[in-house]
Z-matrix of the N, CA and C atoms (Angstrom, degrees):
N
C 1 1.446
C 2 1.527 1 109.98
N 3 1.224 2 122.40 1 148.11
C 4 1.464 3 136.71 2 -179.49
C 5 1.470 4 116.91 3 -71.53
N 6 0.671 5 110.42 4 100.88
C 7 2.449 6 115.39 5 154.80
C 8 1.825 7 79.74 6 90.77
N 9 1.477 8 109.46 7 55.47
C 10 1.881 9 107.31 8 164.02
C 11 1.557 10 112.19 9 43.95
N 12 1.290 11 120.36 10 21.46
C 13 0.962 12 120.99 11 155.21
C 14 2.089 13 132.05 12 -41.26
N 15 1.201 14 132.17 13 126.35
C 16 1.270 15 126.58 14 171.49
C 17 1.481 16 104.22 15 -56.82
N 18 1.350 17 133.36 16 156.25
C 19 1.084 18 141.03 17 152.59
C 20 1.683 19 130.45 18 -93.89
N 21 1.451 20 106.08 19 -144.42
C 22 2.004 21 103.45 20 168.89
C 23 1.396 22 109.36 21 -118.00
N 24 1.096 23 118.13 22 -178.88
C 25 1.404 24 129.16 23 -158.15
C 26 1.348 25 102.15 24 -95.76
N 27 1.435 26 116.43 25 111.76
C 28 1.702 27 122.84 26 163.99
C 29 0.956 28 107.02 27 -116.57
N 30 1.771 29 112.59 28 141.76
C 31 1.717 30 118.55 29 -174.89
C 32 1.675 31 87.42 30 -141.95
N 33 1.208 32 109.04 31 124.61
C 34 1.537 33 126.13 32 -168.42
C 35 1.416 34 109.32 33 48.52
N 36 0.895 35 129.24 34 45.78
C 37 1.846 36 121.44 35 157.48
C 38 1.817 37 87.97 36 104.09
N 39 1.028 38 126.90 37 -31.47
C 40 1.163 39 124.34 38 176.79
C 41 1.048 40 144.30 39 -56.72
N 42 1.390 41 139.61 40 121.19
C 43 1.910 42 116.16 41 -166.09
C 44 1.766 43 92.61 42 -99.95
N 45 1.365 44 114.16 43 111.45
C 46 1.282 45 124.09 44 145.11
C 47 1.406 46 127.48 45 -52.03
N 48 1.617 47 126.94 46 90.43
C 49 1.491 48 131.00 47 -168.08
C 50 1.217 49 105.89 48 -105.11
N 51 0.970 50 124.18 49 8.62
C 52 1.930 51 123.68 50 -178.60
C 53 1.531 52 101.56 51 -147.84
N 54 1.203 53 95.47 52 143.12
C 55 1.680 54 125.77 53 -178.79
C 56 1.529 55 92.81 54 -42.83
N 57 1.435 56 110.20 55 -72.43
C 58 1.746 57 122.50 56 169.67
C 59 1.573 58 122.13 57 -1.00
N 60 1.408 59 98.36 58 -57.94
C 61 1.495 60 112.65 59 -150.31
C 62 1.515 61 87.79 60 -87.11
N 63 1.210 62 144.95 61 -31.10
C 64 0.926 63 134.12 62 -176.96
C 65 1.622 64 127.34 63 -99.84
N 66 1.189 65 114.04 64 -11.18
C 67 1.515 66 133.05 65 134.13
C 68 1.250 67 132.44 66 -29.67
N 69 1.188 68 101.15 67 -52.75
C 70 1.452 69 125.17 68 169.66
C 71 2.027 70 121.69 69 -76.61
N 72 1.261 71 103.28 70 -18.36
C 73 1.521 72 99.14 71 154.97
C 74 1.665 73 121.09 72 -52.44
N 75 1.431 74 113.67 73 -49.52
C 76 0.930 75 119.48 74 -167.21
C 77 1.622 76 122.54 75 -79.83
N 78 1.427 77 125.69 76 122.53
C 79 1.277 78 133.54 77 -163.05
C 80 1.822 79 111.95 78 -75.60
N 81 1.573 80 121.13 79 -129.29
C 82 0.994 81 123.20 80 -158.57
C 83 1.825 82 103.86 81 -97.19
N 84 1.421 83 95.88 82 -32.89
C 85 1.670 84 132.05 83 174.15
C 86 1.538 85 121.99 84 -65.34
N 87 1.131 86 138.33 85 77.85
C 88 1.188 87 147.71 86 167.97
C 89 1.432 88 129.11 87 -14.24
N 90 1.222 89 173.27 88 115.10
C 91 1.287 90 120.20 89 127.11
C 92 1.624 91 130.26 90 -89.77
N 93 1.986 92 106.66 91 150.77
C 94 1.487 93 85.79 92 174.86
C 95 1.265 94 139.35 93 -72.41
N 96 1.200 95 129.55 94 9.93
C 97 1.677 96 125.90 95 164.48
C 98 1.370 97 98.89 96 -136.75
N 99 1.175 98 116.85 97 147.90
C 100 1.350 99 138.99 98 167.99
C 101 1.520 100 101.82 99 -134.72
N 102 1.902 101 111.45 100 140.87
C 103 1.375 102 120.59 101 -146.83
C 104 1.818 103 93.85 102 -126.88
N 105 1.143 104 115.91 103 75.98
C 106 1.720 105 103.86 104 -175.97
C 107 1.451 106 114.02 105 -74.93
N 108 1.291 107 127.23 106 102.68
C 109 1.248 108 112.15 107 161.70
C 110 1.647 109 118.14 108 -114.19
N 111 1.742 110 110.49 109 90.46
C 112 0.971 111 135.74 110 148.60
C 113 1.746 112 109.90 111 -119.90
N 114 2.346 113 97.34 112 172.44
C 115 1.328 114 94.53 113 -171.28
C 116 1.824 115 108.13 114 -101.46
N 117 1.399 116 102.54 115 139.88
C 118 1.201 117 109.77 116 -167.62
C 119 1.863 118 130.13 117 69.81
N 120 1.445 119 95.56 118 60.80
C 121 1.402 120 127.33 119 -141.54
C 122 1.692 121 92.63 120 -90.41
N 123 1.206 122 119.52 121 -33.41
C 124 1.355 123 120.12 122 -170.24
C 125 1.658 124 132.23 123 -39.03
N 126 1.079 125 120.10 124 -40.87
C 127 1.354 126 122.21 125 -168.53
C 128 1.439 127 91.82 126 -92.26
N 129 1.444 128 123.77 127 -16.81
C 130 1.871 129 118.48 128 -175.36
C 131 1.827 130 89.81 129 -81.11
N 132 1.295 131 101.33 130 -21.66
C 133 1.694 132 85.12 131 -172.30
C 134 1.286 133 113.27 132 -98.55
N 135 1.515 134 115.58 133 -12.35
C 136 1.417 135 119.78 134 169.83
C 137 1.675 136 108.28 135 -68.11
N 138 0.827 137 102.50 136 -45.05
C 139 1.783 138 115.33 137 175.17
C 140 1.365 139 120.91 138 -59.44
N 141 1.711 140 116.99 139 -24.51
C 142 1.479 141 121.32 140 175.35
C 143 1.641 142 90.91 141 -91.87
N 144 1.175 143 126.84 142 -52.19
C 145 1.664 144 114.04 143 -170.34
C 146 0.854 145 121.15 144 -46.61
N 147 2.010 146 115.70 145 -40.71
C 148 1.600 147 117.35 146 -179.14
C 149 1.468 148 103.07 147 -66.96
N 150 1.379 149 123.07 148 -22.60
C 151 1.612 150 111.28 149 -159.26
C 152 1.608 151 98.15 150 -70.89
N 153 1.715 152 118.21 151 -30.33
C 154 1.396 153 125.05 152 -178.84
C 155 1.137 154 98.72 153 137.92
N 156 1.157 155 157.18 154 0.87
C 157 1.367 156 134.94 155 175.93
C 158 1.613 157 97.15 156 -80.92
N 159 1.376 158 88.30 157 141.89
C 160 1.765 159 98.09 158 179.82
C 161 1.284 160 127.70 159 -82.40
N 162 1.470 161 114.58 160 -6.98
C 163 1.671 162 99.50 161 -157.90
C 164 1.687 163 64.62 162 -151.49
N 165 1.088 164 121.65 163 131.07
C 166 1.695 165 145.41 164 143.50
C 167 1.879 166 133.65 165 -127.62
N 168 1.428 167 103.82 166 111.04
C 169 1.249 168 112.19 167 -151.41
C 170 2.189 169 96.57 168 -91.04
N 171 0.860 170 120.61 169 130.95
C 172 2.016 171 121.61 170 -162.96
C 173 1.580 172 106.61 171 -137.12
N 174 0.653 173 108.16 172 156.28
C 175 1.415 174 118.30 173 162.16
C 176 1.636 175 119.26 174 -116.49
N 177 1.512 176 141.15 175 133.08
C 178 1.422 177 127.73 176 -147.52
C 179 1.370 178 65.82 177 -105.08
N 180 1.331 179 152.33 178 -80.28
C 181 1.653 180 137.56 179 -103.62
C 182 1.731 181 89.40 180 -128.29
N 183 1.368 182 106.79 181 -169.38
C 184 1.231 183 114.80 182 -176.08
C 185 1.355 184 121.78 183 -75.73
N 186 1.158 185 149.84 184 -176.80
C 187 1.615 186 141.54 185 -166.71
C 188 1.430 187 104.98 186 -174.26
N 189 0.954 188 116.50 187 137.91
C 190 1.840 189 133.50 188 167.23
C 191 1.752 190 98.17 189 -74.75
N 192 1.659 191 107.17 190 152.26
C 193 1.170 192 123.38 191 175.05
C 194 1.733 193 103.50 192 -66.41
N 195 1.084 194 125.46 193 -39.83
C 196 1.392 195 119.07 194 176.74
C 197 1.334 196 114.77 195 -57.06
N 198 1.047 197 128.46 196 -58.19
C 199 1.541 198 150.42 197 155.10
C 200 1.722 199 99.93 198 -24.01
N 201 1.055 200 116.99 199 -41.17
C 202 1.567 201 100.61 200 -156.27
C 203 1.873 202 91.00 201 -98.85
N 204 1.440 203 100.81 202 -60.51
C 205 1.707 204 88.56 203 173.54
C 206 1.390 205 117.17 204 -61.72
N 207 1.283 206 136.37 205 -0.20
C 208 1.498 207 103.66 206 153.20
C 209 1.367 208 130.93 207 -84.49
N 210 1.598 209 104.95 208 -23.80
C 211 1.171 210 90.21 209 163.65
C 212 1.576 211 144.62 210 -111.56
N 213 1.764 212 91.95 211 31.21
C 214 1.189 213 104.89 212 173.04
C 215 1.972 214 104.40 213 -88.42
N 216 1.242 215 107.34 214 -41.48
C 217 1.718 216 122.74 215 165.36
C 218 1.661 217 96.50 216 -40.45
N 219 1.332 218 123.21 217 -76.35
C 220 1.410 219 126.84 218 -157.63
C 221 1.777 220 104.80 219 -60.07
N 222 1.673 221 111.40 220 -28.57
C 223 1.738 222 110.84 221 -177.49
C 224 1.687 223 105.60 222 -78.47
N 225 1.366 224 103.34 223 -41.12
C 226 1.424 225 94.53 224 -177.42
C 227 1.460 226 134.01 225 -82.51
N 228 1.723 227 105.36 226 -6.06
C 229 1.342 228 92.68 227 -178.04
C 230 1.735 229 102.54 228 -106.47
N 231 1.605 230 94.53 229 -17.76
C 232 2.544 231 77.10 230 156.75
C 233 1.101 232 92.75 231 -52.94
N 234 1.716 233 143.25 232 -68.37
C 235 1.484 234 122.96 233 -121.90
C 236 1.504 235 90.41 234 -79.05
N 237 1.320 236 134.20 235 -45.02
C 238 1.464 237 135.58 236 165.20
C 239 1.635 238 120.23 237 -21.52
N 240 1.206 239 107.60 238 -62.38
C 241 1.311 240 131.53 239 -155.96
C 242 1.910 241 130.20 240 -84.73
N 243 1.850 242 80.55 241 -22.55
C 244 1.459 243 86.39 242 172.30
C 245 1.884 244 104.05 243 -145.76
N 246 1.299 245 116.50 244 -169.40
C 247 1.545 246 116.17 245 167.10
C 248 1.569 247 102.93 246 -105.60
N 249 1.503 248 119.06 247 57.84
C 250 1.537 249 104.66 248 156.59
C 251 1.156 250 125.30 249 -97.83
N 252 1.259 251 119.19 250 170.37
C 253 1.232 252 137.70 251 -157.94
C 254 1.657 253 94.05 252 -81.26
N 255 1.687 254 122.70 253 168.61
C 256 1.486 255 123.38 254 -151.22
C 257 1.921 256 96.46 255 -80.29
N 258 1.800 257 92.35 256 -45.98
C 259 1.586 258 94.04 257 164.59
C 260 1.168 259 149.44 258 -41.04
N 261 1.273 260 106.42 259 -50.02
C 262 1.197 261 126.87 260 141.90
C 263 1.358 262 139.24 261 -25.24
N 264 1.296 263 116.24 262 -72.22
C 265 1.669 264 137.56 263 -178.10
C 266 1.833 265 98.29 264 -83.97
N 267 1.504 266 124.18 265 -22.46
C 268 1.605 267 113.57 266 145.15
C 269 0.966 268 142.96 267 -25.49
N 270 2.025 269 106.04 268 -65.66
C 271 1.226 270 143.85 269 -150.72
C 272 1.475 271 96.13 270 -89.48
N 273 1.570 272 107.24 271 -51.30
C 274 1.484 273 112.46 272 179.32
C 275 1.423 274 115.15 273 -47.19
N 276 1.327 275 118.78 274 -72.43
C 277 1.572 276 123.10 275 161.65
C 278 1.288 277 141.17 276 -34.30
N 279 1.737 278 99.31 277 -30.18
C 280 1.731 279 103.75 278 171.69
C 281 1.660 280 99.99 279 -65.68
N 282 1.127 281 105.50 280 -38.37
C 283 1.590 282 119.79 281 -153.86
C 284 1.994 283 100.81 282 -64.38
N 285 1.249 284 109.01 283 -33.90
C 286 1.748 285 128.16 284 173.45
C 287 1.404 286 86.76 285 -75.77
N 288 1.300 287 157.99 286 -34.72
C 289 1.288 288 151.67 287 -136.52
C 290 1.513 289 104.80 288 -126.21
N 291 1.219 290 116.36 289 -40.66
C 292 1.561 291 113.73 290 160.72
C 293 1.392 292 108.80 291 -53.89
N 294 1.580 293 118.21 292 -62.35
C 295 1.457 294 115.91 293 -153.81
C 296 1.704 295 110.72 294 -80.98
N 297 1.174 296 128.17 295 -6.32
C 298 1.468 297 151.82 296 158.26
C 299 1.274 298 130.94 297 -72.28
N 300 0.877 299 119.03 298 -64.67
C 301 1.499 300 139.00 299 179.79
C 302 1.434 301 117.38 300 -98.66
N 303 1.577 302 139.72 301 -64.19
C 304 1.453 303 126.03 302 149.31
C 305 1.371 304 131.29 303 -18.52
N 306 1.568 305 91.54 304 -63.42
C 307 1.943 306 85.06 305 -173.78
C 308 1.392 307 113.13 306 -85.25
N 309 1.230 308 118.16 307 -6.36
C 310 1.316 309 113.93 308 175.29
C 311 1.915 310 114.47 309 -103.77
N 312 1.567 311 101.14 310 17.89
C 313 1.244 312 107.34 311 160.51
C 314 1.553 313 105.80 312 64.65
N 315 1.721 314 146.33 313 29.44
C 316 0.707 315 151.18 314 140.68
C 317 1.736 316 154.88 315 -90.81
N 318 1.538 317 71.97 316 32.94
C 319 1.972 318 87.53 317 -174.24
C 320 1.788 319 105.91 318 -90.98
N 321 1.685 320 97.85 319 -43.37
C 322 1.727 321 85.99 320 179.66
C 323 1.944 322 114.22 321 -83.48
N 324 1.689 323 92.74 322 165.06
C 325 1.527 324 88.00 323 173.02
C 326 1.623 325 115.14 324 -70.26
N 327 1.251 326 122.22 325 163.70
C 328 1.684 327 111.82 326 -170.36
C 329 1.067 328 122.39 327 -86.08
N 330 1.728 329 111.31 328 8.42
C 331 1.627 330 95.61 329 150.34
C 332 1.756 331 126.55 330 -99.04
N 333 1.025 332 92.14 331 -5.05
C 334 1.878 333 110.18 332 158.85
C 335 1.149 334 131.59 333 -37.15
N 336 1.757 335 108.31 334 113.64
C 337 1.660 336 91.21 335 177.33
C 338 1.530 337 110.30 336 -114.94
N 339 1.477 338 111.22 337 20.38
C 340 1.175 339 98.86 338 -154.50
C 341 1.797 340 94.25 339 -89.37
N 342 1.452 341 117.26 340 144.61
C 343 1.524 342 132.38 341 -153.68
C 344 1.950 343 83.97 342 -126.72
N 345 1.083 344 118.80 343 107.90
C 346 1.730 345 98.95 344 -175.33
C 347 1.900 346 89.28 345 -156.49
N 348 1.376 347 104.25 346 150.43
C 349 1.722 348 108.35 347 -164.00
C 350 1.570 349 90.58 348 -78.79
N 351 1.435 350 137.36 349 -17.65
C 352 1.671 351 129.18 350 -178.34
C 353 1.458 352 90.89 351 -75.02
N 354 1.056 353 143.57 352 3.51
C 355 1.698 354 117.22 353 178.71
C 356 1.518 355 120.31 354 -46.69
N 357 1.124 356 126.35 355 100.81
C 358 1.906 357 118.78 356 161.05
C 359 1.272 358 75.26 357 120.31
N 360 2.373 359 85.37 358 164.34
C 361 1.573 360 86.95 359 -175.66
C 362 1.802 361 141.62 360 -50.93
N 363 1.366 362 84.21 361 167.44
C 364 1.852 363 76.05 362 150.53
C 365 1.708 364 95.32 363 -148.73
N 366 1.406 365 80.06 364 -176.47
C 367 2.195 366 93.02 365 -156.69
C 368 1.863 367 78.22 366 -124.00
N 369 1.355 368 106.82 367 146.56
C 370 1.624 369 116.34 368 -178.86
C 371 1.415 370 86.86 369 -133.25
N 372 1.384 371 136.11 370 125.28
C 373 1.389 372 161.44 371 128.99
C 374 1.339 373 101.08 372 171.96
N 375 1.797 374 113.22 373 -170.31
C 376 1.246 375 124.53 374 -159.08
C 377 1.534 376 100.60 375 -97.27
N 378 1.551 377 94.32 376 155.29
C 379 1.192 378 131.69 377 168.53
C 380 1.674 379 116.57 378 -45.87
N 381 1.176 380 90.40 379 131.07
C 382 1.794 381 94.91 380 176.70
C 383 1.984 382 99.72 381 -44.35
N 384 1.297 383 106.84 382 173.02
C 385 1.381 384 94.83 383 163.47
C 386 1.936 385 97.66 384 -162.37
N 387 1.405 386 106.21 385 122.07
C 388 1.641 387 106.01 386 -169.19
C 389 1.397 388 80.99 387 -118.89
N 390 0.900 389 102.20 388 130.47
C 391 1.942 390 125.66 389 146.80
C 392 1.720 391 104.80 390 -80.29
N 393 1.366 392 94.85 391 123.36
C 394 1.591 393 107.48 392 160.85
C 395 1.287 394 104.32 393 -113.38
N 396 2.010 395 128.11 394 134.08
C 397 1.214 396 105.43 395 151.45
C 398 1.644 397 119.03 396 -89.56
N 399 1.126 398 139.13 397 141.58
C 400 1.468 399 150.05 398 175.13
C 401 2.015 400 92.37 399 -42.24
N 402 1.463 401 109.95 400 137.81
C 403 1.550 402 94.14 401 175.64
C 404 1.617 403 97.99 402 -60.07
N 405 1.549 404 90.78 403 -162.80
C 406 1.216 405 134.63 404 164.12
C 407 1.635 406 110.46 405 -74.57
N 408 1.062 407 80.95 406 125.77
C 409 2.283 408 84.53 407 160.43
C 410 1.239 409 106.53 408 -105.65
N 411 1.745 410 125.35 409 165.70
C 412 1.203 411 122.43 410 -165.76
C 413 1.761 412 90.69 411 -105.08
N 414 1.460 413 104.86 412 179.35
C 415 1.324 414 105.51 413 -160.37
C 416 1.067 415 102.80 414 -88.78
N 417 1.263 416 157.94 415 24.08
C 418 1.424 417 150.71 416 164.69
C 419 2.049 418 106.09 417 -99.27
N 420 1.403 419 94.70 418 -28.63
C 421 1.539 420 87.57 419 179.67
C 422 1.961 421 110.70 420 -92.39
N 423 1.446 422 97.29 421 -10.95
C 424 1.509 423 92.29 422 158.10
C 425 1.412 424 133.27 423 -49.87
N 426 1.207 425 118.45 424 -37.73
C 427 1.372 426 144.17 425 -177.77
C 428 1.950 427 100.55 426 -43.95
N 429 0.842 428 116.94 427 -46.08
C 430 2.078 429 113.84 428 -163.46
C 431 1.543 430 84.38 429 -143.64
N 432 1.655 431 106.97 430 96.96
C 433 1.556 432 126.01 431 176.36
C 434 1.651 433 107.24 432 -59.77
N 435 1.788 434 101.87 433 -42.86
C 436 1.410 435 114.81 434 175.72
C 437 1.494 436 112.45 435 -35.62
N 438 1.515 437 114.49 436 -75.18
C 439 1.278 438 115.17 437 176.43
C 440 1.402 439 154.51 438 -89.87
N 441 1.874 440 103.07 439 4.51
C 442 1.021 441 132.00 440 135.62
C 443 1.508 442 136.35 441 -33.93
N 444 1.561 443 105.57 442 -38.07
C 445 1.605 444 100.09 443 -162.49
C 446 1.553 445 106.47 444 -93.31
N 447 1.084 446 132.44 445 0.26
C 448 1.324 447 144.99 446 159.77
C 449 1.558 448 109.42 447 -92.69
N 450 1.090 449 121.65 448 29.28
C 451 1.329 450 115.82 449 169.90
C 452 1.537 451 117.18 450 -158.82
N 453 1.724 452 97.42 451 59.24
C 454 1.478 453 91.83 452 171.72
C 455 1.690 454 119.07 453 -90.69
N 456 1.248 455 104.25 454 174.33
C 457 1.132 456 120.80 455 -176.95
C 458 1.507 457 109.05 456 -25.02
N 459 1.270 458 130.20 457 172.04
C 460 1.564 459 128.76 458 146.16
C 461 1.618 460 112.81 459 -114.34
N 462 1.027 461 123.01 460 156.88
C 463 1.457 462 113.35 461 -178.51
C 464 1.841 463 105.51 462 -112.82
N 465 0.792 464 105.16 463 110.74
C 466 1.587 465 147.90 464 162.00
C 467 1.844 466 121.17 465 -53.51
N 468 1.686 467 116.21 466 82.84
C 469 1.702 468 104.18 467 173.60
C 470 1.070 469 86.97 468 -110.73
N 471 1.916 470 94.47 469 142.11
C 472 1.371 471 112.04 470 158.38
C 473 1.228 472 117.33 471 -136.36
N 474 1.734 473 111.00 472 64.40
C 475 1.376 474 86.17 473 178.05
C 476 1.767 475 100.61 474 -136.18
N 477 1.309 476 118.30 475 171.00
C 478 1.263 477 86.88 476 172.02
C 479 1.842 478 128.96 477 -100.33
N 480 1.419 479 90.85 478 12.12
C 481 1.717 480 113.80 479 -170.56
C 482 1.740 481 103.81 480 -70.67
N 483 1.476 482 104.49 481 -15.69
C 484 1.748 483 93.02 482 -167.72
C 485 1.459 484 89.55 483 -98.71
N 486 1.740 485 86.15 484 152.76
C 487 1.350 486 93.28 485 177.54
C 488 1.857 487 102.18 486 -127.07
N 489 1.118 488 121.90 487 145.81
C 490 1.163 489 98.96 488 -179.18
C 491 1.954 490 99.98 489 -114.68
N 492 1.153 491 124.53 490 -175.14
C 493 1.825 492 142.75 491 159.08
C 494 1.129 493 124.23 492 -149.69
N 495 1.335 494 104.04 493 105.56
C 496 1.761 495 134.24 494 169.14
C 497 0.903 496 123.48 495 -52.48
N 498 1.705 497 159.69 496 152.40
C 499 0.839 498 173.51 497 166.62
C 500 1.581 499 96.46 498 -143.81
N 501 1.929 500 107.44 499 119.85
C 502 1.300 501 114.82 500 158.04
C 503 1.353 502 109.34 501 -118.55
N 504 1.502 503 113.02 502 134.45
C 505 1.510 504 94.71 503 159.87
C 506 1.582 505 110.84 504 -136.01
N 507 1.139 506 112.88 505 150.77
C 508 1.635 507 120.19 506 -165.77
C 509 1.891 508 84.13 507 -156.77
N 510 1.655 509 80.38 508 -170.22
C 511 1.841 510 96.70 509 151.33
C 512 0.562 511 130.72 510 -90.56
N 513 1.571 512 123.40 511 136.80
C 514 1.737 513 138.00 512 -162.27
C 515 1.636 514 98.93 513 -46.89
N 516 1.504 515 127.11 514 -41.70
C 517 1.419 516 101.29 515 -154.35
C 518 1.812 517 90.70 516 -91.33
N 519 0.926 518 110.79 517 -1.72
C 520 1.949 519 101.91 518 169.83
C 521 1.810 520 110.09 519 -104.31
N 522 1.309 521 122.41 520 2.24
C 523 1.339 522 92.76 521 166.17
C 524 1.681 523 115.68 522 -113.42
């Protein structure tokens, strides 16, 4: 392909041109993520979600080869690297893929003009979903709900065994 352009999806010599045909690869056995990196990926990934896979990662528009291996590098080594969830290790990677590839104007191929806010992946299934319950208050601050609810607990480590790992992301010249 011309100026590192992505191409379409061939599976044995075959060009898969319909959502269909590639639906149909998949047997009785699921998996939960499927990783499309072709351009204008959407309706192939609408077609794997309905089949049941839960989490399908697409690209809607066209994409440069730089563009796609970085953020295939940045998706696979969260899911590698830690036990997060698919959302998660998505979001993380778009976030390496925004600040890389966006601002440095390397997502389309270079004869591309198209300028459009879908540039880079997107992930099609649901959202993580954590239930927190709010603690407990002790029974003297039960008494006036009003001024209670601005005064929960604080949480308190003291040890020196925890370790924690940050991830900031902003713009390079503010973090």
């Amino acid at each position: 392909l011309v100026n590192e352009e992505v191409g379409s999806l061939v599976w044995q010599g075959v060009e898969l041109s319909i959502p269909e045909d590639l639906s149909e690869l998949f047997g009785t056995t699921l998996p939960t993520v499927v990783y499309l990196e072709i351009p204008n990926g959407e309706s192939f990934a609408e077609a794997l979600h309905i089949k049941g896979i839960p989490y399908v990662v697409f690209w809607k528009n066209a994409f440069s080869q730089y563009a796609a291996c970085h953020f295939r590098q940045a998706f696979f080594s969260v899911v590698q690297s830690s036990c997060t969830h698919t959302w998660d290790a998505f979001h993380l990677a778009h976030a390496s893929f925004e600040l890389y590839c966006v601002q440095n104007s390397q997502v389309l191929p270079n004869d591309s003009n198209d300028a459009d806010s879908d540039m880079g992946p997107h992930l099609l299934g649901d959202c993580l979903k954590i239930n927190v319950d709010p603690p407990e208050m002790g029974e003297e601050e039960d008494e006036d709900d009003e001024e209670s609810s601005g005064n929960l607990p604080s949480i308190q480590i003291h040890d020196d065994e925890v370790n924690l790992r940050f991830l900031i992301c902003g713009a390079p010249s503010t973090v």
